[in-house]
C-alpha positions in Angstrom: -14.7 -81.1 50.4 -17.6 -82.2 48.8 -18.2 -83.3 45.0 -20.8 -83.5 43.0 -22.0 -86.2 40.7 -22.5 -85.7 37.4 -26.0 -87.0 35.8 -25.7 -89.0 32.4 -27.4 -87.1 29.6 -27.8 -83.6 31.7 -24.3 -82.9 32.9 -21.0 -82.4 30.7 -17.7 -82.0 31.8 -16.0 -79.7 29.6 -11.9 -79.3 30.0 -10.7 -75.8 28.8 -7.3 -75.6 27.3 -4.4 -73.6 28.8 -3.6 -72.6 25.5 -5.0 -72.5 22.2 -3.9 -70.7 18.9 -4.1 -70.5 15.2 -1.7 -69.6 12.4 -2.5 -68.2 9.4 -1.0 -67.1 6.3 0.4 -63.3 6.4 -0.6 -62.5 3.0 -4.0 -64.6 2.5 -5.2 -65.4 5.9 -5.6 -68.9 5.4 -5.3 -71.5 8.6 -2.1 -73.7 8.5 -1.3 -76.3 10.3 0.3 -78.5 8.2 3.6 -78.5 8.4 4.0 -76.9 11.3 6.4 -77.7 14.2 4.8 -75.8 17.4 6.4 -75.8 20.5 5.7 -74.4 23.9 8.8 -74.2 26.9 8.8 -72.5 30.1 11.6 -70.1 30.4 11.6 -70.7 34.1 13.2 -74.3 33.5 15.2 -74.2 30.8 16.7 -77.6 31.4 12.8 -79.3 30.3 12.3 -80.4 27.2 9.7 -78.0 25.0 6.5 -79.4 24.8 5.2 -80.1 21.1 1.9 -79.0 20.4 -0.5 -81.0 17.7 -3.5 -79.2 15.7 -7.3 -80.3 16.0 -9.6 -80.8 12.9 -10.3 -76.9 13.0 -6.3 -76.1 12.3 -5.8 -74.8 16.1 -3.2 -76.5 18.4 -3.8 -76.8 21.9 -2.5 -77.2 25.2 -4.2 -78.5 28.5 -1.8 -78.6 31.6 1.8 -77.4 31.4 4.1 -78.5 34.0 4.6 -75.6 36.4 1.1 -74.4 36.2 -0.7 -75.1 39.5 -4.9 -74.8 39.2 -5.9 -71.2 40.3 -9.3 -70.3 41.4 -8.6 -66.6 41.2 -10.6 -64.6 38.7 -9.4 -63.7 35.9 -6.8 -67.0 36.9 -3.1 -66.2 37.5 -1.1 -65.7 34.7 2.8 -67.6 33.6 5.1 -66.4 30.6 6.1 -69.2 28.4 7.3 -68.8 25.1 5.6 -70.3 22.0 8.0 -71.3 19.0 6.7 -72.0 15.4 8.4 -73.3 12.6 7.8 -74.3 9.3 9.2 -78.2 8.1 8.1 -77.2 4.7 10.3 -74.1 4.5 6.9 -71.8 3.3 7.0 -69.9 6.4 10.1 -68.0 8.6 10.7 -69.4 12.1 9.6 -67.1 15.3 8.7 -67.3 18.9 6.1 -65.4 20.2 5.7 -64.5 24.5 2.0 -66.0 25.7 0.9 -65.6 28.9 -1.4 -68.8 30.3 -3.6 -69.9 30.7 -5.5 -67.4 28.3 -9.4 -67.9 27.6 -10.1 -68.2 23.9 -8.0 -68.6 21.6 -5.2 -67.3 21.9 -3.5 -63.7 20.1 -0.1 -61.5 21.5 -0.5 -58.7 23.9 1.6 -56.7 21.1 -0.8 -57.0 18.4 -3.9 -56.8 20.4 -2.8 -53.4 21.3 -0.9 -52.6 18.4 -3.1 -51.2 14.8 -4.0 -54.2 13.3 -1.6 -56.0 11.1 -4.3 -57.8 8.7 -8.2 -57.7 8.4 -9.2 -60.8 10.1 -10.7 -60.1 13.2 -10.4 -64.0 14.6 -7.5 -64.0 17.3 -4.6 -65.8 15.6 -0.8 -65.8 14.9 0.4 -64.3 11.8 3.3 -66.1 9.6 5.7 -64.6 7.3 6.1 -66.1 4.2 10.2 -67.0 3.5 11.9 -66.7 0.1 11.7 -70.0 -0.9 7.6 -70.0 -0.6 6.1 -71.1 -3.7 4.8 -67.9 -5.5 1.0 -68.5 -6.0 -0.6 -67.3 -9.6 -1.9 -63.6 -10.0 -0.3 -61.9 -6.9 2.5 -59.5 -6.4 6.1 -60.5 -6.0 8.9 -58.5 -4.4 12.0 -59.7 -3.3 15.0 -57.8 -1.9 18.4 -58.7 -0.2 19.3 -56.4 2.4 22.7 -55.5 4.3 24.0 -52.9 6.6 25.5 -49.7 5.2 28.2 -49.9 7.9 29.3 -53.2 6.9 27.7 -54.6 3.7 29.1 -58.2 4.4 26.3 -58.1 7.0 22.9 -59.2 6.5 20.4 -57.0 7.4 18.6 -60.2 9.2 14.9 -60.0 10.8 14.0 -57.0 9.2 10.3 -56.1 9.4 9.7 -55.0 6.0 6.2 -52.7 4.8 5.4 -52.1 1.0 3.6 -49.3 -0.2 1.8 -47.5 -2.7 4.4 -44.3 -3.8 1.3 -42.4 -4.5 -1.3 -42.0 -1.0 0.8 -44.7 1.1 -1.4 -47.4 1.1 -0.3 -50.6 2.7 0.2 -53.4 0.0 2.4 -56.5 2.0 3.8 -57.1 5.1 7.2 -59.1 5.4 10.1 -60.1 6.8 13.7 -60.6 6.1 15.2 -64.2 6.9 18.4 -64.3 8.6 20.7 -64.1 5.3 18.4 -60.7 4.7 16.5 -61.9 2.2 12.7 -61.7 1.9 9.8 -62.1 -0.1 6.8 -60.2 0.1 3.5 -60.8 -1.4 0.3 -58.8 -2.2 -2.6 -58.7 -4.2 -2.5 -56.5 -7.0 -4.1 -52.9 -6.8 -6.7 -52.2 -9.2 -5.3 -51.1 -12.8 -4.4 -47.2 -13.0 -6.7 -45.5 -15.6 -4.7 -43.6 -18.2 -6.7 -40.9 -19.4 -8.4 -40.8 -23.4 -6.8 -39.6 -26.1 -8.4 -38.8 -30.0 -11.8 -39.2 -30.0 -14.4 -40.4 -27.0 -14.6 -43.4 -28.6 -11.0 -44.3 -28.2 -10.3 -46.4 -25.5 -7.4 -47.0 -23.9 -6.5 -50.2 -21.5 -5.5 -49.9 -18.0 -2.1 -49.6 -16.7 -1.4 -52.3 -14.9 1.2 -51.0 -13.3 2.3 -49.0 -9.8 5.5 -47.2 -7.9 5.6 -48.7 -4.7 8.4 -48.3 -1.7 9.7 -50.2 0.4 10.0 -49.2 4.1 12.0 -51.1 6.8 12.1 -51.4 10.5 15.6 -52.8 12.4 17.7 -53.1 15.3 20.9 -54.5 16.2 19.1 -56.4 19.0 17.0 -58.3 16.5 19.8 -59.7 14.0 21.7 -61.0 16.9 19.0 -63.2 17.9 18.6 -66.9 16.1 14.4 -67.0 16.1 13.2 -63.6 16.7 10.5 -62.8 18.6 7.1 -61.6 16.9 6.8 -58.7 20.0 10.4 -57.2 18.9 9.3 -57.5 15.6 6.3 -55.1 16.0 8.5 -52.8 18.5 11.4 -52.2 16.1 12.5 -48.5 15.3 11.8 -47.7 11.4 15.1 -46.8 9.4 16.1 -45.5 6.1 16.8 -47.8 3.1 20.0 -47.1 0.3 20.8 -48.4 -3.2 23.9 -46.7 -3.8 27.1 -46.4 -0.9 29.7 -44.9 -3.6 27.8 -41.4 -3.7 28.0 -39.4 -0.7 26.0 -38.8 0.6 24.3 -41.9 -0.3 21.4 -42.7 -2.2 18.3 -42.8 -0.9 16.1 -46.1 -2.0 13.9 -44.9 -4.9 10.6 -46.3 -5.4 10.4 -49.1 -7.9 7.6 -50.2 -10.5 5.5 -53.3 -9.4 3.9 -54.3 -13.0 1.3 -57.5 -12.9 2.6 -60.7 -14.1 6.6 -59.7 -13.6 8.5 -60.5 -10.3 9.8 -57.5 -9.3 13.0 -57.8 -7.6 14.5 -54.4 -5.6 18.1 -53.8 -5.9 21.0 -51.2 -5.4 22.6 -49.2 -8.4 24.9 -50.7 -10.4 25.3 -54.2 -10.3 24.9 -53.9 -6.8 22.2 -57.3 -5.7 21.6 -55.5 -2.8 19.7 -53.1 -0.9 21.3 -51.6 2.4 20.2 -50.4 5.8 21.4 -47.2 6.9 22.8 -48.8 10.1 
């Protein structure tokens, strides 16, 4: 085997990372490391101790050599499943392991949401976090919260719920968001623009805009994923859609109706009645 020598001032010796990754905010696409606890385990040895990943100056965390990955010269390299866990020490952000296959060139993004439609508008490969109920509520935005449960036993949370909000009138996506394990979430949004109400009297009377909107809420959910204590962001994205109630003493019962998101007011979604809660029909 021969080496070669490197020459001071012409040759650099680069060392690429067997994993690299960014988080960012689900609703504003900011990076965030702080705060973070990121770890990475190899399911093939469950008895090791997870390693704990730290972030560079650029918010990314990284990883150069795991144990149990040998150097490969194949190209592209041969590839290992380890699992990836985030969670947040400053309770902003709901816990979640994500599968990554390594080493992966670049930084790093899921299989699932490279091939899935794309779940924000930033096209830099990252990991998106769900905000969790106790998030600080910034100025401005759009604030729904529910509490969900299961139809077939209301004591039950609804937990890990992948949650959509919408626009009742064409469908357009507003927020992404999740449900923590107790079935409650938060979702936030930036508001739509103002509804123009049309003029009334004379042309020169004008009328404000509405700031208002009907919106619905639309879940996805599967037995699988409440049973699990972190889920899994590629079971989150895989989950079956289902349908949403607010009253069980009607039969059959009540479909969820939209709800009005106005700016400036926390809108919260609940059953009929004096019912907190919002159930899945499950």
């Amino acid at each position: 085997m021969s080496f070669r020598e490197l020459r001071p001032g012409f040759d650099t010796s680069v060392l690429t990372p067997a994993l690299g990754v960014m988080f960012r905010d689900g609703f504003d696409g900011r990076v965030v490391s702080d705060g973070l606890r990121v770890r990475l385990s190899d399911p093939q040895q469950p008895h090791e101790s997870p390693r704990s990943l730290s972030a560079n100056g650029y918010g990314a965390f990284a990883c150069h050599r795991l144990r149990g990955m040998a150097a490969s010269t194949s190209s592209p390299p041969t590839t290992r499943r380890y699992d990836l866990k985030v969670e947040d020490a400053l309770g902003r952000y709901l816990p979640m392991t994500v599968p990554a296959d390594l080493p992966h060139d670049g930084l790093f993004e899921p299989a699932c949401l490279a091939s899935s439609p794309a779940v924000d508008t930033i096209a830099e490969p990252h990991v998106p976090l769900f905000c969790a109920p106790a998030r600080t509520v910034p100025a401005g935005v759009g604030e729904v919260r529910v509490e969900l449960r299961l139809a077939s036993d209301p004591d039950q949370p609804a937990a890990w719920a992948r949650l959509e909000l919408r626009l009742a009138a064409d469908g357009r996506l507003l927020a992404r968001g999740l449900a923590d394990a107790r079935g409650c979430a938060l979702l936030l949004c930036a508001l739509p623009a103002p509804v123009d109400l049309p003029l009334g009297g004379s042309p020169a009377h004008i009328v404000p805009p509405l700031a208002e909107w009907p919106v619905s809420l639309h879940a996805f959910w599967s037995p699988a994923i409440a049973a699990a204590a972190v889920p899994d962001l590629c079971a989150l994205q895989s989950l079956p859609p289902v349908s949403l109630l607010q009253d069980l003493s009607v039969s059959p019962p009540k479909p969820l109706a939209p709800a009005l998101l106005v700016a400036g007011s926390p809108l919260v979604i609940r059953g009929s009645g004096s019912s907190p809660f919002v159930f899945i029909a499950a």
